[in-house]
N, C-alpha and C positions, 0 to 999 in steps of 0.2 A: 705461505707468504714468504715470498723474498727477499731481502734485506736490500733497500735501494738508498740508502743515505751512510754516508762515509764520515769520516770522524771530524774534520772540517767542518761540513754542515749540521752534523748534531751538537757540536759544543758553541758556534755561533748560535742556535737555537735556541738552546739554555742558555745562553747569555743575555741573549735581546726577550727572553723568557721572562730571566730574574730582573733585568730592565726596567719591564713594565709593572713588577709584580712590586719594585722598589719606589716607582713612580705612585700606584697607587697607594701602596702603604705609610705612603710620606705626604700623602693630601694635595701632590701635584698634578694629580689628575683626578677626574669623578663625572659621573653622569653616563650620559648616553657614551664618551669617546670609554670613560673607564671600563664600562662590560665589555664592547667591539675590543678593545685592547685585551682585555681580559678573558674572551674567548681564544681572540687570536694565543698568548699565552697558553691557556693549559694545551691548546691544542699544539704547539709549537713542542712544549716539554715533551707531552706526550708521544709525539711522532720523535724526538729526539730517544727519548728511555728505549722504546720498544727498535728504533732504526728500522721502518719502514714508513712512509709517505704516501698515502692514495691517490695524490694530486700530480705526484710525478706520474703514474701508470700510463694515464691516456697519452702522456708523449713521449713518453719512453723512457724517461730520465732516469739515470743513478751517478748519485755523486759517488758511490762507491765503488773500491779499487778492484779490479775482479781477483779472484782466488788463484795466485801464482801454485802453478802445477808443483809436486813435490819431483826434485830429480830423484833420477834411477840410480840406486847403487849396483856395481860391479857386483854380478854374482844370482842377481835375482831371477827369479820369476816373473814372464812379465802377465 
């Protein structure tokens, strides 16, 4: 598994995460919108903790920055 979500889009995740998590435990929301909200949530945090996304895959997506090569020092082996 590939890491496709970059630090931007996992802390926005966990934010509109703890959002929803603050709206239900404040009785601003409930019913049918609270669970849909509330799956959306764990599912948000979760794809946020672990930094990968199954829904980006089919299009290719990654908000994440690719892995800048290390330069070469003077003297090595290549």
């Amino acid at each position: 598994m590939k890491l496709n979500m970059g630090t931007i889009d996992r802390s926005a995740r966990l934010v509109v995460a703890a959002i929803i998590a603050a709206l239900y435990f404040t009785g601003q929301i409930s019913g049918t919108v609270a669970v849909v909200l509330g799956v959306v949530a764990v599912v948000f945090a979760v794809t946020s903790l672990v930094g990968y996304c199954p829904a980006y895959v089919p299009f290719g997506i990654s908000t994440r920055k690719a892995d800048r090569p290390m330069p070469r020092r003077r003297g090595t082996a290549v």
